[in-house]
Each structure stands twice: as C-alpha cells, then as structure tokens.
Residue frames as qw, qx, qy, qz and C-alpha x, y, z in Angstrom:
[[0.000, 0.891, 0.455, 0.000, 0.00, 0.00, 0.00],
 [0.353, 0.452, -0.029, 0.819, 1.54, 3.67, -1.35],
 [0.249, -0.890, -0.299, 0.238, 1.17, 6.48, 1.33],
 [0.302, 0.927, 0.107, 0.196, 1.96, 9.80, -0.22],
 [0.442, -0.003, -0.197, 0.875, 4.97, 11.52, 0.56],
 [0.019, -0.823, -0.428, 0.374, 3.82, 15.17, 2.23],
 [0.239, 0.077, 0.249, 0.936, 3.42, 17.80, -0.27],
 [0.194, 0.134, 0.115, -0.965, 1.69, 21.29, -0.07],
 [0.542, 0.057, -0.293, -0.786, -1.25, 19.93, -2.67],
 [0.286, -0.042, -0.957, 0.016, -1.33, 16.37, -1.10],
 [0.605, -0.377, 0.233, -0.661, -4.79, 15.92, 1.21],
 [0.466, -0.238, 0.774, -0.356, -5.40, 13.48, 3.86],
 [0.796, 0.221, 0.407, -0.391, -8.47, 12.01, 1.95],
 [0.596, 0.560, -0.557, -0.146, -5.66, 10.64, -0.47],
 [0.388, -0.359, 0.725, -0.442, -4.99, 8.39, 2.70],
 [0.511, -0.165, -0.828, -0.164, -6.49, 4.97, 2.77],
 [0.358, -0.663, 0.140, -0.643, -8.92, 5.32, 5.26],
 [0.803, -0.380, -0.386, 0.248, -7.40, 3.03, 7.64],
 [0.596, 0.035, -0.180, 0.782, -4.73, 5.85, 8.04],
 [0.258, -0.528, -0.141, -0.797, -7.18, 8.54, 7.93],
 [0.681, -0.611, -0.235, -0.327, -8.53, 7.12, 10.87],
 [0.715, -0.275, -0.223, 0.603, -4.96, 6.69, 12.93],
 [0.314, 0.491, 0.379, 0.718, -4.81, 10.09, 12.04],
 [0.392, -0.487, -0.021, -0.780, -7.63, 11.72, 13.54],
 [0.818, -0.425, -0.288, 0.259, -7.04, 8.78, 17.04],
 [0.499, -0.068, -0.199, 0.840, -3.40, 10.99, 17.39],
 [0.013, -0.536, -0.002, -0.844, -5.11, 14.53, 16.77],
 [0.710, -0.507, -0.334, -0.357, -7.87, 13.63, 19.48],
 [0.754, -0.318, -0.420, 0.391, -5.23, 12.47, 21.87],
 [0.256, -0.931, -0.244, 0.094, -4.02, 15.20, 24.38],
 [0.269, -0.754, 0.560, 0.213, -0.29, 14.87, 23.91],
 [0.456, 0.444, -0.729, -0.252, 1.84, 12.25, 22.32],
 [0.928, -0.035, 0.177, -0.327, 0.57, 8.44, 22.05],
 [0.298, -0.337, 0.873, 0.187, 2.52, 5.45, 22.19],
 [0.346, -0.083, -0.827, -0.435, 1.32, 2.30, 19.15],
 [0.191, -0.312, -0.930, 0.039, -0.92, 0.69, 21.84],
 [0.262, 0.378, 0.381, -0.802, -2.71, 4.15, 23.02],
 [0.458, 0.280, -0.289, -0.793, -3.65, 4.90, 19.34],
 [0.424, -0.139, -0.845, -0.296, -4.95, 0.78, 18.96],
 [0.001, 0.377, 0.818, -0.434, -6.84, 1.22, 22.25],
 [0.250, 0.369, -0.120, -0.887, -8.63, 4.48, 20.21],
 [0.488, 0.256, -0.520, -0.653, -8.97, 2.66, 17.38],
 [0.780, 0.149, -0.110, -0.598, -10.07, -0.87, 18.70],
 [0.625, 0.481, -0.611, 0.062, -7.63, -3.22, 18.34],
 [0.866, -0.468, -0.123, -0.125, -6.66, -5.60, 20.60],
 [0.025, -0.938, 0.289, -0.189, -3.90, -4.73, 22.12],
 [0.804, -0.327, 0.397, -0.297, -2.84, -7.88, 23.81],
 [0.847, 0.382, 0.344, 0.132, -2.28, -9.41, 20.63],
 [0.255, -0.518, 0.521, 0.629, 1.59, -8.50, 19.72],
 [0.190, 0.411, 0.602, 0.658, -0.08, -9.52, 15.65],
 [0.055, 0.798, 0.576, -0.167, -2.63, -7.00, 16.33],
 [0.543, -0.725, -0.031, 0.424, -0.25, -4.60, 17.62],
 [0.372, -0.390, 0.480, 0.692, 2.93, -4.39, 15.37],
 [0.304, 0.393, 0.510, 0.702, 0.99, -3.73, 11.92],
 [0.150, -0.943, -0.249, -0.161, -0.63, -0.54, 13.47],
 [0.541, -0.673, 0.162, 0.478, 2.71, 0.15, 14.73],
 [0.492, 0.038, 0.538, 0.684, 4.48, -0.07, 11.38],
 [0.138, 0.754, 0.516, 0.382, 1.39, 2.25, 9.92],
 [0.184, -0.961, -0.056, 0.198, 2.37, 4.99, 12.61],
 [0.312, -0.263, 0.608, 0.681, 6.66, 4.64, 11.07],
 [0.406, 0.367, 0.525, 0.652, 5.04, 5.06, 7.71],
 [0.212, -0.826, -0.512, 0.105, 3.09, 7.69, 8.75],
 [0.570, -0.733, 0.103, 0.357, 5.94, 9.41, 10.43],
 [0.555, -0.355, 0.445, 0.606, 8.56, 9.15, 7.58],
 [0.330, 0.475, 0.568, 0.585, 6.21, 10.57, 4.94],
 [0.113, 0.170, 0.155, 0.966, 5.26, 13.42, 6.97]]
C-alpha cells in the first residue's frame, strides 16, 4: 500500500482510510501516544503482539512521509 509523501497539494483524503482514521485517534489524543494508546482508540486488541505491530508499522510510515 503507497502512502503519499507530504506535499503542499497532497490531502489526507488521499490516505487509505485506515490511516485517515490513525490520524484523527493521534489529533484527538491530548499529547503524544505510544502504538498501543492509538490501537486502544482505534479498537484493536492490544494484547495481541499480531494485532499490535501492523498498526505500529502504519504509525513509522506515517511518520517518515510526513
């Protein structure tokens, strides 16, 4: 799955909307969120290291595009 690189004309709703929705879990939070705050937001079962580490990797892509 491609996630944009940030650029001036890029918008969010070019996102898949799994990412749109990790997205608007971090804005919502009060401060900075570790992987498992933003899967308790979103649902996820935390518990479950599979659950876990591909919502982790989505916040590093996230992060390194910007």
């Amino acid at each position: 799955m491609l996630i944009p690189h940030r650029e001036p004309d890029v918008e969010e709703t070019m996102l898949p909307p799994d990412y749109q929705r990790i997205l608007a879990a971090v804005r919502q939070a009060a401060g900075p969120v570790t992987a498992r705050q933003v899967g308790e937001m979103l649902g996820v079962d935390v518990g479950v290291r599979a659950k876990l580490e591909p919502l982790r990797g989505r916040l590093v892509r996230l992060v390194d595009r910007g």
